[in-house]
N, C-alpha and C positions, 0 to 999 in steps of 0.2 A: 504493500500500500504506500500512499503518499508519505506517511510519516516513519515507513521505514526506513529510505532515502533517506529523511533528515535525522533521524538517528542517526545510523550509519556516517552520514556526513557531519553532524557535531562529538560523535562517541570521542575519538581521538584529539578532540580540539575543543575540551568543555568550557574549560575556563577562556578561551577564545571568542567563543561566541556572543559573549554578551555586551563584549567592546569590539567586537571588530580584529580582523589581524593585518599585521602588512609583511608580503615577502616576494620575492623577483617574481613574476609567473614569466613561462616562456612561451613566447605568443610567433609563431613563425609571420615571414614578411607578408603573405598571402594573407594570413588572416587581419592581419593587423593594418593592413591596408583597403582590406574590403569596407566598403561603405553601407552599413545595414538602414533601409529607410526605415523602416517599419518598427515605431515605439512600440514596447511593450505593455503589452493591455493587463488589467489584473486578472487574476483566475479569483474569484470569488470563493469558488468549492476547495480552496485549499486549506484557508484557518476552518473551514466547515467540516472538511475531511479529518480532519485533526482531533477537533473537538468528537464526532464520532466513533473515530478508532479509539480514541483512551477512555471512551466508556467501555469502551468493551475490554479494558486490557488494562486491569492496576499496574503494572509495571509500566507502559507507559504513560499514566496518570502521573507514575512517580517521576520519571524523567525529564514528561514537560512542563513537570511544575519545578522541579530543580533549574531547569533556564529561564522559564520567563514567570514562574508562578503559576496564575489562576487566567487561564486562555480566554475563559469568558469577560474578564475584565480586561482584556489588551485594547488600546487603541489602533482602533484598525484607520483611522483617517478618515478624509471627506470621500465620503461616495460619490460627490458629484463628479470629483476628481478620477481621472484614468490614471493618472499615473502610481509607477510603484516606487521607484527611487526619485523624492522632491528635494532638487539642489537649492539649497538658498541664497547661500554665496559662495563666490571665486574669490579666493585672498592670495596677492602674494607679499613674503613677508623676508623682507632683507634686516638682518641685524644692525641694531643701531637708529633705524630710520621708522615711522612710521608706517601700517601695513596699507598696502594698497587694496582697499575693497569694493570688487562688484556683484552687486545685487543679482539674482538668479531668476525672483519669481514671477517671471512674466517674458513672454517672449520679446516684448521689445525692449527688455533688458539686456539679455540673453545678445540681441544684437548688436547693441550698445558696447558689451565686451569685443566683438569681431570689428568693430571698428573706431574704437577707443585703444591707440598704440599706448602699454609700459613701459616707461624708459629705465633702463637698468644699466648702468655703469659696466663696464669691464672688468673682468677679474673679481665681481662682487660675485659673495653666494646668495642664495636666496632658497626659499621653500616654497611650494604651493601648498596652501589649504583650502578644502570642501568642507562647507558646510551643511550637513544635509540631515534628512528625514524618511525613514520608509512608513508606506502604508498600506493595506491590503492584504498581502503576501510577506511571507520568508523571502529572502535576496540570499541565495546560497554561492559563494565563491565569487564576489565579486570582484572585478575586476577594472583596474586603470590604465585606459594607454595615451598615452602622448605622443604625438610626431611633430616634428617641427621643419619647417621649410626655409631656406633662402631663395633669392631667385627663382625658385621654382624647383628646387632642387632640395629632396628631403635629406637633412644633413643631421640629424637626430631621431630617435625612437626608443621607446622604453614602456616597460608593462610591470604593474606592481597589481598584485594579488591582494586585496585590502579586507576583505575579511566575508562574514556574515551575518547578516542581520533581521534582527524580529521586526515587528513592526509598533509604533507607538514610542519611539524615543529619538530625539536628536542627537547628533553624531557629528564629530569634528575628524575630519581626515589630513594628515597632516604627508607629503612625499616625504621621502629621504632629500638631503642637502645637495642643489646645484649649484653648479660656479657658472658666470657667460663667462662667455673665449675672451683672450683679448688679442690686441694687434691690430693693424690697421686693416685687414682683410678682414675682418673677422665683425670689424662694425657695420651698422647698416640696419634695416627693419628685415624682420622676422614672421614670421608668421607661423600659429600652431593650431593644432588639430586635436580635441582629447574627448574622449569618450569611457563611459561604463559598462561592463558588459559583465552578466554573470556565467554561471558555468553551464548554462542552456543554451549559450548565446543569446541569448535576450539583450536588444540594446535599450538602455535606459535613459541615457540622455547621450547629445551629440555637441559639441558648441565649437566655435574658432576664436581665436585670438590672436593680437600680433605685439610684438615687444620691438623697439627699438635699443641696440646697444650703442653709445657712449663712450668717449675718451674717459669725461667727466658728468658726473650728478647736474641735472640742472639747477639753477636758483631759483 
């Protein structure tokens, strides 16, 4: 049944589950290149399937009340809403300086990022963080890729495995530490690609962004 799967996929990762994890995932060029249109719709019968099987089965009563407690009272989210992973915002955050934040919840926010350039200095590191929320469904193995372009020429990519999640609670997702290039080649505007995807392929959200690198910080 449905909630054998997510046993089986939280057994080994207990204390994982209820914040989330982050670890490399390996995502070959094909897939991580493919461009999936189609948002993922919620299954409704799955917290249902859920709530079903562990009547029938005290040990799983025991189980999934050990992750999220009492199923009946989870926040499943807006119904009116389709989605299942709601990003709130895009931060990024260079040490020393104030974080840069864009707003997530609405699409013409969303577009707002893809053509509102970051400007990041050279040789600086920086992190991105997601701010986000699930609702409806379990998000099992989800998943973060980035590609980044110059001229049109993809000169970055990277996939992190961020965890998985119940539904009814906010969540900060934080990358591992990047540096920009520096040198004179190496400045210039950027542009990136990043999306979520769990371990169905399910895509959950899509978004673009563009950064420009820097000698020096503006004033």
């Amino acid at each position: 049944g449905i909630l054998s799967r997510y046993r089986n996929t939280y057994h080994n990762m207990a204390d994982k589950v209820k914040e989330g994890t982050q670890e490399n995932a390996e995502v070959s060029d094909d897939e991580e290149d493919k461009e999936t249109e189609e948002i993922v719709k919620p299954k409704s019968s799955d917290i249902e399937s859920i709530k079903k099987e562990q009547e029938e089965d005290e040990s799983l009563q025991r189980y999934i009340r050990s992750l999220v407690g009492d199923v009946d009272k989870l926040d499943l989210g807006n119904k009116d809403d389709p989605r299942v992973l709601v990003v709130q915002q895009f931060i990024i955050d260079v040490p020393g300086r104030a974080p840069t934040v864009f707003e997530m919840d609405s699409p013409e926010k969303v577009e707002k990022l893809k053509t509102t350039p970051i400007v990041l200095k050279e040789g600086c590191t920086y992190k991105f963080r997601v701010k986000f929320r699930v609702q409806h469904q379990i998000v099992t193995g989800l998943v973060w890729n980035n590609l980044v372009y110059k001229a049109g020429l993809r000169v970055h990519k990277e996939s992190m495995k961020i965890g998985n999640y119940m539904p009814g609670k906010e969540h900060v997702w934080e990358s591992e530490e990047q540096t920009t290039p520096s040198g004179f080649l190496m400045r210039g505007t950027y542009k990136g690609k990043q999306k979520f995807v769990d371990d169905d392929k399910n895509l959950h959200l899509k978004y673009e962004y563009q950064f420009e690198i820097k000698r020096e910080w503006p004033e």
